[in-house]
N, C-alpha and C positions, 0 to 999 in steps of 0.2 A: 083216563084222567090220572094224571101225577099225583099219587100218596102225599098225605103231610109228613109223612117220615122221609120220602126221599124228598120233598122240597126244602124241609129243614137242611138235610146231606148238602144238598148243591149251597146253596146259601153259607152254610158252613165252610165250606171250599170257595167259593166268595169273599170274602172274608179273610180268610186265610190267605187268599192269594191278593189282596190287595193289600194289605200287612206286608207279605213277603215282598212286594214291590217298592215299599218304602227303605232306599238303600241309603246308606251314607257312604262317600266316596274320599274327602279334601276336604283338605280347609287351609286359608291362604287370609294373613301368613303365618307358617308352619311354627314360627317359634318369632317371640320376643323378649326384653331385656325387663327386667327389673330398676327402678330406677330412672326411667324414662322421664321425659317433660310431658310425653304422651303415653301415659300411663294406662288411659282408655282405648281400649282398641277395637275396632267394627270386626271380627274376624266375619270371610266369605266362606259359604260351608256349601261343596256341591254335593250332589247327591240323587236322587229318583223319588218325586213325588213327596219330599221333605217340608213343604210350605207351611206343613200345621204345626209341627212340631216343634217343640222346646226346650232350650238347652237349660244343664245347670252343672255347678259342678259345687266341690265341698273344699274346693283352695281358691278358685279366682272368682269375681264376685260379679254373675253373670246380671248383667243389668235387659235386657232385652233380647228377645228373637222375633224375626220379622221377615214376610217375604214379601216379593215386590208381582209383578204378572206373573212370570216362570215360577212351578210346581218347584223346580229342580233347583233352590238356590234358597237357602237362607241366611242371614246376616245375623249375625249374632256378636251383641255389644258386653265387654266382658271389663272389669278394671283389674288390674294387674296389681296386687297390692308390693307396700314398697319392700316386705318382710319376707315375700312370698318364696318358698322353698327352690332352689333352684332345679331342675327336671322335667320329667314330663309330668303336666297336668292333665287330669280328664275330664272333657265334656262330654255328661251323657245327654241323650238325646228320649224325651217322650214326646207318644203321641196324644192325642188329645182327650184319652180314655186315661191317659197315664201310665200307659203300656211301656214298658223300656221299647227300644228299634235298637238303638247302638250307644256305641263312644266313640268318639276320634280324640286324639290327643295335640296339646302343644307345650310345644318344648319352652321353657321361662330360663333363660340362660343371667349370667353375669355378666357386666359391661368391661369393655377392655379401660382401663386406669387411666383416667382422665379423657377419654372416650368424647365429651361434650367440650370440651376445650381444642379438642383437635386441631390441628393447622392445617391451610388448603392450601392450595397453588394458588402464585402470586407473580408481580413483575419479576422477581428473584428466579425465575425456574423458567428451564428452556422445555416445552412439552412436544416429544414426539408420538404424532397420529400415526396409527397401524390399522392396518384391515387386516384383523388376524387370520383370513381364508386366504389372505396375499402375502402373509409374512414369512412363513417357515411351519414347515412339516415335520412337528418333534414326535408325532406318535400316529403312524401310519394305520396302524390297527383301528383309528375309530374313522378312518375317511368314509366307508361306508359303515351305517349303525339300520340295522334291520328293523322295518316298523316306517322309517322316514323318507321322506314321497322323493328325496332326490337324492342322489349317488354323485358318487366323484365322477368329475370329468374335466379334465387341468386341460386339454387340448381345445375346449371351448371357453370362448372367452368372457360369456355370462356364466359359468358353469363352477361348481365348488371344485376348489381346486386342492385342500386336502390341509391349510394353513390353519394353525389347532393354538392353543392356549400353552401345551406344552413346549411349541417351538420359539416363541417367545418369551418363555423362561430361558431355557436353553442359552437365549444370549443373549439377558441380562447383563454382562459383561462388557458386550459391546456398546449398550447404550452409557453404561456408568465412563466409558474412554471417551466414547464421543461428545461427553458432557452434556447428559440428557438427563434431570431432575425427575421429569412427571411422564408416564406413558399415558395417552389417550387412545384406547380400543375402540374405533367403528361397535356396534351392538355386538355383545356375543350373546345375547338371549335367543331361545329358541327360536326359528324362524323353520316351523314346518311349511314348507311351501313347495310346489311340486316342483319349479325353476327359478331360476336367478332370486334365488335364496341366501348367496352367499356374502350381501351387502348388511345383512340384517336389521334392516328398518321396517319387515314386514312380522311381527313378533305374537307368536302364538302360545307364546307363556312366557308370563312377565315376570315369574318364581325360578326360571330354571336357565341356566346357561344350555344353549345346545350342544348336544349331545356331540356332533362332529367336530366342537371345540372340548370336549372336555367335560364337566363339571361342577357344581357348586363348591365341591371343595375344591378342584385345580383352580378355580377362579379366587378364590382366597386365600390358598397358599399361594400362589401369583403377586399378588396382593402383599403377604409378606415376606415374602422374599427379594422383594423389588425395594420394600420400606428398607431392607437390612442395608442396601447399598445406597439408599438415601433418595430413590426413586419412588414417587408417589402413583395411585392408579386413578387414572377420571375413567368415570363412566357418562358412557353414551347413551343417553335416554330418550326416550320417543311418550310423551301426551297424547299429541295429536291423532294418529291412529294406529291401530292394529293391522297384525296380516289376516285375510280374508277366510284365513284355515284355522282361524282361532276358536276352539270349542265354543266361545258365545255366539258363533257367529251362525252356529246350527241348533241355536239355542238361548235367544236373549233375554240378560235378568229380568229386563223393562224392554218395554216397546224405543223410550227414550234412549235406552244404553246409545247408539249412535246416532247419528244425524242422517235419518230416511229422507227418500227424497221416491216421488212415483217411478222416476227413472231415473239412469244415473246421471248425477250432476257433479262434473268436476269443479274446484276451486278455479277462481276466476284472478284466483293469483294476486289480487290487484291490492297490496299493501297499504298504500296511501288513503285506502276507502275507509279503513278502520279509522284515520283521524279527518277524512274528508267532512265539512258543516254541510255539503250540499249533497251527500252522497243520498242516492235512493234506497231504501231498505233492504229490497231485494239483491240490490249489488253486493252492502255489508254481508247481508244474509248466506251467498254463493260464497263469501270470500271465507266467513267464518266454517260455514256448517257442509260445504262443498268437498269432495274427496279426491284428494290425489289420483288416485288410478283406483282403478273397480277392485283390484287386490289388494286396497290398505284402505278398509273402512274409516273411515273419519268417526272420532268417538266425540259425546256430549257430554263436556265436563260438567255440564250445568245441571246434570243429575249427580243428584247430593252423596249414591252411596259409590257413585263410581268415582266420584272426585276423592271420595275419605280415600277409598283404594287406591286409587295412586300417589295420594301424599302417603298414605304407609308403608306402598310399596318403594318408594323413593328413600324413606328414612331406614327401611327396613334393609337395604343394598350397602348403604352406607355405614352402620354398625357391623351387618356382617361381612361384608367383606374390606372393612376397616376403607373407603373411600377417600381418595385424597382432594374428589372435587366432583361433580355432574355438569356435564356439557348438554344442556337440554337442545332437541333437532325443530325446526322448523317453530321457533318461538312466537312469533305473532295469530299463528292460527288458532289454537285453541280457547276457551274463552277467557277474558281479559280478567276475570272477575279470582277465576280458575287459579290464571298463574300467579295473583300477587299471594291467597291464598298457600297454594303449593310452595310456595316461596318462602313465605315467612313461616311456614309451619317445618320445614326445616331449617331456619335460623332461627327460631326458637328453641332446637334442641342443639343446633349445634352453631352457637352466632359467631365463629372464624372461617366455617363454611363460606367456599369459594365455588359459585356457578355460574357458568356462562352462555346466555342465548343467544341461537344463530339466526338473527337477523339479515339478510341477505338481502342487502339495497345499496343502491348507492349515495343516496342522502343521508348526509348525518344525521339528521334533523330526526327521523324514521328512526333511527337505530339509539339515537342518545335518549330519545323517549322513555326508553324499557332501563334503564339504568339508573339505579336507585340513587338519589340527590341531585339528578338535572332537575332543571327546571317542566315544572308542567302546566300548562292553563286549563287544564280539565279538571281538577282535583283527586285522580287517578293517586296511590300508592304504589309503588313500584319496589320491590324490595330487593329486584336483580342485581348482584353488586356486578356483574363484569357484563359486557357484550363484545359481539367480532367486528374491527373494522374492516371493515368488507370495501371503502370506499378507500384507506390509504393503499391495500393490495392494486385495487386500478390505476390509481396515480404513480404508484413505484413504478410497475412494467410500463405504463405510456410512459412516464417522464424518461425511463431508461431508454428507450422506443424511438421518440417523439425526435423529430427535426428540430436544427436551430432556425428561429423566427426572431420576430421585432423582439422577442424574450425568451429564457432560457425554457427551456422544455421542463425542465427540473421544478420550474415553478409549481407545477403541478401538484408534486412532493407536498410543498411548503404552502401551496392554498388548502390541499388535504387536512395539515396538520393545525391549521390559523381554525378550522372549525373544532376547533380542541374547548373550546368555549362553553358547547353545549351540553359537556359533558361532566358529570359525578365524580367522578375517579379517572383521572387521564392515563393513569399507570395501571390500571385495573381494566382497560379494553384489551381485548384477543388481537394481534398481528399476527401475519400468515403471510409468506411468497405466496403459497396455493394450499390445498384440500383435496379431499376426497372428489369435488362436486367437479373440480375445473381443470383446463389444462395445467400440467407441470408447467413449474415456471420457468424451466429451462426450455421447452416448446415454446413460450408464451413470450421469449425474448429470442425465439430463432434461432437458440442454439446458438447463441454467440458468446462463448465463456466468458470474455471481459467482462459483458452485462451480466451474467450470473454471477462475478464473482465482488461486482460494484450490489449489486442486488443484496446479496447475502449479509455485507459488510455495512450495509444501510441498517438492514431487520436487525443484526446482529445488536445493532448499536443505540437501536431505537426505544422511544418511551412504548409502554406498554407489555405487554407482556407474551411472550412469542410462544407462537409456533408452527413448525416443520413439519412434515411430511415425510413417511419413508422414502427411501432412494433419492430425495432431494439431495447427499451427500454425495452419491454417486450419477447424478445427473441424469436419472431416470426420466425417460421423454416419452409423447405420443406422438409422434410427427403423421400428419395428414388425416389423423382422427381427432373427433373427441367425444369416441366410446368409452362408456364408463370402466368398460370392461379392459380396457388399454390401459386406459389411464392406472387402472389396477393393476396392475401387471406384479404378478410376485419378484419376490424381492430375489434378487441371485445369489444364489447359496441355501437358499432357504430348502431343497429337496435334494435329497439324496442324488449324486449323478448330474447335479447343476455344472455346464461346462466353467460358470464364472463365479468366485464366490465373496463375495462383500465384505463378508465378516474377517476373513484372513487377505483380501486383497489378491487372490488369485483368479488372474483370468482378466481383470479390470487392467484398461489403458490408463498410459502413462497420464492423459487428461484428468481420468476420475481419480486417480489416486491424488493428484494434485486437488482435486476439487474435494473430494473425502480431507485430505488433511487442511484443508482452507476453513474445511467447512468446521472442523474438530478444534481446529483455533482461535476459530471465532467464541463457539460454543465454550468452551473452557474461560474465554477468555471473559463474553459476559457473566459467566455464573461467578466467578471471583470477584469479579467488578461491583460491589455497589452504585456507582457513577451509571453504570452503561442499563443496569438491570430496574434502578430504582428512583434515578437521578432527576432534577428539574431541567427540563429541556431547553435553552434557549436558539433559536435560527434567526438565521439572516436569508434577505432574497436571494435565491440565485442568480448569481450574474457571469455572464459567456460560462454558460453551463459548468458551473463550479457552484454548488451548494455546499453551506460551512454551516457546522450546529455546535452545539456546545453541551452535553451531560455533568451536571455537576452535583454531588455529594459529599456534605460536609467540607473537607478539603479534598477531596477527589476529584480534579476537575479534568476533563477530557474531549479535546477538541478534534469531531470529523472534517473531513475536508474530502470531497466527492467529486471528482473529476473526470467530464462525459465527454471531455477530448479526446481524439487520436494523440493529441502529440504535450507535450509536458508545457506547464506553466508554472509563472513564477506568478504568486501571490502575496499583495500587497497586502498587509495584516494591519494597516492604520484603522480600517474599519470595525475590526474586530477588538476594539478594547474594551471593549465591556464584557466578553464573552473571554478573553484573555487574561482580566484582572491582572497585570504590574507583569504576567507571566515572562521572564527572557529565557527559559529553556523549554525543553520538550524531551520525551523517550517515544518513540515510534513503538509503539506494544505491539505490532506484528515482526518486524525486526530487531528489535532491544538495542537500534541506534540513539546516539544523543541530538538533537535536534536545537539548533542555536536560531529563537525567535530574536536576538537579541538588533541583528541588523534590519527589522521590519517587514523581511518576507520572508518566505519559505518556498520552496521549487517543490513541486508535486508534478507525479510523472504520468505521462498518457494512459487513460483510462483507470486512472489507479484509487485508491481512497483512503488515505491518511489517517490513523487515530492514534493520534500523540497524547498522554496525558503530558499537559500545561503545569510548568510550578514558577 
């Protein structure tokens, strides 16, 4: 029979050892500003067996601690006062006897000088998207980082190919010549994942840029260093889900944290069911709570402490790495309720803040929905100030494409643009040739320069507020695929030993150099232009494939002329007086010739496209 002296002993060590098990690890997020609009903030504290325990500290004025199922996670609600010393603060941690366990610290910084007034990207700014694993290889040393499930391998072509945060500093330069305002980054948050990781939409921590890019500081010196040249940063953000290696995912705060399902159920894609009257429950239900692929868990905004977390962690990107905009991924899926939420909870701190969701349909009706002051018969709040037209991108390449019929093919364009109706802000939707998701638009018109170079001169010139794609200047193509991973193709020059290189024009044909400086003239040409950038749009129908618009500000007036012939036409300008107002001259702004409207036409040359500013 066991002694009461050794059963005390063991119990004793019991005890002890269950104590020793309550660890603290994190807490997210690591530091916030003084001075906030959200002044209150949920911090998430991970750790081992933590659920009892309770925070306090003797500077921020800790309002609750709370855990959810998981031992391993507690929330702790803290207010920031507006006085509060700027450093680290400490929260200690007891347990339920009132035992000290620990502290972990967060950092209370100062706000950068007018910080909430900020300016975002707008119809004024040409933004170039980057897949920074495709862009340029500035610091070779971190392609492989020890600890993470996937390594370089540039000869595959799902494969990380070694394109970093540094090499996109690097040439800065280039973007400032080629008259590029705002970078947009593909994800550069962690993405531990054992393959085809290198796209980053599968994100296993939403605090830390990855490692094989870099980070958190290179990400915001990035950030300003891009600002000194007059280039703004967006960021690429993902709601919808996480990647499948993401520590909750071996370990959920809640049962609800994502959307379970007894086996896996993917999204049933089907957009229209969110505003269909007749839609079955269960259809909404797959379309909402359904998951992309078994590796990007679908998360449930509709739990209250995961939703605070990502509107903090969203405001929390944006202060610190001075954000010039968010490009939210996959906008309709997550819950409706979620994103007006998320939404105005960062235009609340920051209301010049520019975001935009990527709606991926081809009805306007769908996409002008989510854009704050359309019209809506649901009663729905929508506070999204921009979205992508995703529907003028398919009308540009068919109308460029499209055979002459009983009507111009071009009409296309112009029925695209007549659904301009439905929408809040005409100048505040996203235009694109292409994306990350689709063929290059130079594949997507067969590689037929003329069309690429009427293509470019349309976007160029159009309402809304644009953007390109890397290598679109150099006419980067996927011919015969449309693997993602092609489509990605790094950029040339970008690694050391590249036989062609983009940035100095070595190695590129005489094609791409004309297309690079086509494309640089455009680009220069709208960011000067108030008219071309920011201007009221007027069109006429196209007729025998000649479509004519007119951008005009203040006295800025600027008249296209789009011509889908082989062979030159003379254009009769009687129709055009109202879009001409009294005008009898013109300057050709891509030639700096003088242009005489005064005898009622003008000659425009086969396949060519015109932009005369009109006086």
């Amino acid at each position: 029979m066991m002694s009461m002296k050794l059963k005390l002993t063991l119990l004793s060590v019991l005890i002890s050892v269950g104590l020793s098990a309550q660890k603290l690890e994190k807490i997210e997020p690591p530091t916030w500003w003084k001075g906030m609009n959200m002044d209150t903030v949920e911090f998430m504290v991970y750790g081992s067996d933590i659920h009892e325990l309770e925070a306090s500290s003797k500077t921020l004025n800790v309002i609750s601690s709370m855990a959810l199922e998981s031992p391993n996670y507690l929330f702790v609600t803290a207010h920031i006062p507006s006085d509060a010393v700027v450093g680290q603060h400490k929260l200690t941690f007891r347990n339920t006897k009132g035992k000290k366990v620990g502290t972990l610290l967060v950092g209370i910084e100062e706000r950068r000088e007018k910080s909430a007034e900020r300016k975002s990207f707008t119809s004024a700014d040409n933004i170039y998207l980057l897949m920074p694993d495709r862009f340029s290889n500035g610091n070779p040393a971190n392609d492989k980082v020890k600890g993470m499930l996937e390594g370089p391998n540039r000869e595959f072509k799902g494969g990380r190919h070694g394109g970093d945060l540094a090499g996109i500093e690097n040439h800065l330069d280039y973007f400032k010549e080629l008259g590029i305002t705002a970078l947009w980054l593909n994800p550069a948050l962690e993405n531990d994942m054992p393959d085809y990781s290198y796209h980053g939409y599968a994100m296993t921590d939403l605090y830390n840029v990855d490692a094989r890019y870099g980070t958190n500081e290179d990400y915001k010196r990035l950030s300003a260093k891009a600002k000194e040249l007059g280039i703004g940063l967006i960021m690429d953000q993902v709601a919808n889900h996480i990647g499948s290696y993401h520590r909750w995912m071996n370990d959920l705060p809640s049962n609800d944290w994502v959307n379970q399902w007894e086996e896996f159920t993917e999204t049933n894609h089907m957009k229209v069911s969110r505003f269909d009257p007749h839609a079955a429950e269960i259809d909404q239900k797959v379309f909402h709570d359904g998951w992309f692929v078994q590796t990007m868990p679908d998360l449930n905004q509709r739990q209250p402490q995961l939703a605070r977390y990502l509107i903090q962690n969203s405001i929390w990107w944006i202060e610190y790495a001075d954000l010039y905009g968010i490009r939210m991924d996959t906008w309709p899926y997550p819950d409706k309720q979620f994103l007006a939420d998320w939404t105005k909870g960062i235009l609340d701190e920051y209301p010049n803040f520019n975001i935009v969701g990527e709606e991926w349909v081809s009805d306007p009706s769908l996409i002008s929905y989510w854009q704050s002051d359309a019209a809506r018969g649901d009663g729905y709040e929508s506070y999204l100030p921009s979205v992508m037209d995703f529907p003028l991108q398919t009308a540009v390449t068919e109308g460029l494409k499209g055979e002459t019929g009983w009507r111009s093919s071009m009409t296309k364009v112009y029925e695209s643009l007549a659904n301009d109706y439905m929408y809040g802000d005409v100048n505040n939707i996203m235009i694109f040739p292409d994306n990350h998701d689709m063929s290059r638009i130079y594949t997507q018109l067969d590689e037929d320069f003329d069309l690429w170079k009427m293509a470019m001169s349309i976007y160029f010139t159009m309402r809304g507020t644009l953007q390109v794609f890397y290598g679109t200047e150099i006419l980067m193509t996927n011919p015969g695929t449309n693997d993602h991973g092609i489509i990605r193709t790094d950029f040339p020059g970008g690694w050391e030993g590249d036989p062609v290189n983009a940035f100095t024009g070595e190695g590129l044909t005489p094609q791409q150099l004309e297309a690079q400086n086509w494309f640089k003239t455009l680009a220069n040409l709208r960011k000067n232009s108030c008219a071309l950038n920011s201007g009221e749009l007027l069109h006429y129908i196209p007729q025998g494939e000649i479509y004519v618009y007119f951008r005009t500000f203040e006295s800025e007036n600027i008249m296209v002329v789009a011509n889908r012939n082989k062979e030159g036409k003379t254009l009769d300008l009687a129709r055009f007086s109202q879009g001409l107002n009294g005008a009898t001259s013109g300057e050709n702004l891509i030639t700096e010739e003088k242009v005489d409207l005064s005898s009622g036409t003008i000659e425009v040359g086969p396949m060519e496209t015109l932009i005369l500013w009109v006086k």
